[in-house]
N, C-alpha and C positions, 0 to 999 in steps of 0.2 A: 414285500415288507421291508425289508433290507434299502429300497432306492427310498421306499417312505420318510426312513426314521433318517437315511441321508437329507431328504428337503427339509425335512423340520429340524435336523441341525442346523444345516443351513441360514434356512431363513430366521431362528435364534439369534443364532451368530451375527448375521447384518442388522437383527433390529436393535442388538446390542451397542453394534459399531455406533449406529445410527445415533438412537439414547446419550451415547458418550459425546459426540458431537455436537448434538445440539445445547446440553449441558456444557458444553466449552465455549459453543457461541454465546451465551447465555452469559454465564461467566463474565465471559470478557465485556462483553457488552456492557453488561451493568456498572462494572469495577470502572472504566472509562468514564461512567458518567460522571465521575468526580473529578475530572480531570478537564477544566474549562479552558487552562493553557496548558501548553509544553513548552518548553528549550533545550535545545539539547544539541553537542557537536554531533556530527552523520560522516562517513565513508561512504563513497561513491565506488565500483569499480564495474565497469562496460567491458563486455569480453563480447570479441568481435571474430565470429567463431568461425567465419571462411580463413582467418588471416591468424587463426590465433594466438589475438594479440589482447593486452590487456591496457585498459585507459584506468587509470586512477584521482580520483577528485576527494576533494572535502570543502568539508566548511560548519556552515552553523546554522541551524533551523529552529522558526518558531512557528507554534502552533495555537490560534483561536477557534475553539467550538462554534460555529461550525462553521463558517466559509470563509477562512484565512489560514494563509501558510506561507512561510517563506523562507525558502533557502536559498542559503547567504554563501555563497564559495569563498573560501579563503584562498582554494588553489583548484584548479584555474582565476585569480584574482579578478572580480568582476564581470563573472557569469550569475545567475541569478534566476531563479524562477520563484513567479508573488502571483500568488492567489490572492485575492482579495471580492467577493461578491462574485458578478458575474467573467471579472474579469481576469486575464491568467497573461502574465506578462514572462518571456523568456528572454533572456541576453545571454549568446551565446560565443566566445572570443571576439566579443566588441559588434556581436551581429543583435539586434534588439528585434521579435517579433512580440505585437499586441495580439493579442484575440478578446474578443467578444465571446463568450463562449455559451450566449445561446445561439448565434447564426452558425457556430463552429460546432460539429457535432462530433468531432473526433477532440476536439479540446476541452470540451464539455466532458466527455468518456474521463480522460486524464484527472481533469480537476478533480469529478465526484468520486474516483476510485481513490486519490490522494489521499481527499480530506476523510472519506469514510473509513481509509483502511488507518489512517492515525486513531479517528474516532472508536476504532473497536468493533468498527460494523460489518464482521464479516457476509452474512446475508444480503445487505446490502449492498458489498460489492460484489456478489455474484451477480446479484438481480440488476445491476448496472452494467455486468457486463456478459450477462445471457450467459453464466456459466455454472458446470457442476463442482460440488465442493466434494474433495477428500479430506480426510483427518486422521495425523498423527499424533502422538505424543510421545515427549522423550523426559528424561530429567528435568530438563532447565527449559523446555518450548511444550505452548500449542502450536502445533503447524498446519494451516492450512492450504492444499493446493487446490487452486480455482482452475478450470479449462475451458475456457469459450466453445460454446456447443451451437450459439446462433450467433451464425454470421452475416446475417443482415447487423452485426452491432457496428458501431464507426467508431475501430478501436487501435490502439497499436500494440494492443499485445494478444498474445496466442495463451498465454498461459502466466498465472499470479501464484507466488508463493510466499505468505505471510508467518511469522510466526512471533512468537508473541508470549513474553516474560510469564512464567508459572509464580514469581514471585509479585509481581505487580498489574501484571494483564495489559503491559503496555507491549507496543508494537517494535520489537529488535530487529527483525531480515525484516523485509521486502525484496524477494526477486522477481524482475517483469521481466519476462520471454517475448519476444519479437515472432513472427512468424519467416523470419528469416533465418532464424537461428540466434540470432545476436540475443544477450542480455546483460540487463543490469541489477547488480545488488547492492542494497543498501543497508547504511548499520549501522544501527543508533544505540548503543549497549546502556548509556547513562544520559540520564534526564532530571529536570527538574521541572519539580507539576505544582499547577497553578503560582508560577512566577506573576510576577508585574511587567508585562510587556509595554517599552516605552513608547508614549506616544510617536508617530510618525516613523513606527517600523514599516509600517505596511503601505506606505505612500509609495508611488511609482519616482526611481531618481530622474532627476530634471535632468543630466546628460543623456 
């Protein structure tokens, strides 16, 4: 009797967790849909965890519902990654790769987890990238951590952790885990939604 009323605490208890989760997915989702642009300065910082060492970057990011994006570095000056449609452009200390990112299916992985996880879509990027979701909450976050469970995915990360304004249901951390160890966090604390993005933000630069 005693192990009984232990399993139906139990399993209580997680359909509860559950309940709470998906009510934050839910949440966020919806409150994002008002949200057609973004702008906003981002913190970068790469800890590079054999060596541990820390890289630090910033800059300026904008964001179109639903397949544009673009950060803009300030420092490193003229590094750059632009979403735009299918196409996902990197320049890195003056190194420039293009992708096509439906022939590219680990760039394709990057772009949809981007654009979806600005979007509020955290289901979405699970299911993009074959992973299970946990959920906390604190004060000031929803936090969500994502763990790739199918690795047939063509991904470069091992593990996602989103978390995301209890005052506006926009997206603050982003941490993406490497399967090496290494990872990066980003931080977006303040924004501004549905700006006027000027024409030819999103163009690829001619150098």
């Amino acid at each position: 009797m005693k192990h009984l009323l232990t399993a139906i605490i139990l399993l209580a208890t997680f359909g509860f967790a559950n309940a709470q989760k998906d009510a934050a997915i839910d949440k966020i989702l919806k409150a994002n849909e008002k949200y057609q642009t973004i702008s906003c300065d981002f913190k970068q910082t790469k800890t590079m965890a054999m060596v541990d060492q820390k890289i630090e970057s910033e800059g300026t990011l904008y964001f179109v519902r639903a397949d544009k994006l673009k950060m803009d570095y300030s420092s490193p000056k003229g590094n750059l990654l632009l979403i735009s449609g299918e196409s996902l452009l990197m320049i890195q200390n003056g190194r420039k790769n293009d992708f096509n990112t439906k022939q590219n299916a680990q760039m394709r992985n990057l772009k949809n987890t981007l654009l979806l996880s600005i979007a509020g879509d955290v289901a979405g990027v699970a299911t993009e990238n074959g992973a299970t979701v946990e959920f906390a909450e604190t004060a000031d976050y929803y936090t969500f951590v994502l763990t790739r469970t199918d690795k047939s995915v063509k991904s470069r990360m091992s593990k996602l952790e989103l978390s995301y304004s209890k005052t506006d249901c926009s997206l603050c951390v982003m941490k993406m885990e490497e399967p090496n160890g290494n990872y990066t966090v980003y931080d977006t604390p303040v924004k501004t939604f549905n700006p006027e993005i000027a024409a030819g933000t999103f163009d690829k630069p001619k150098k």
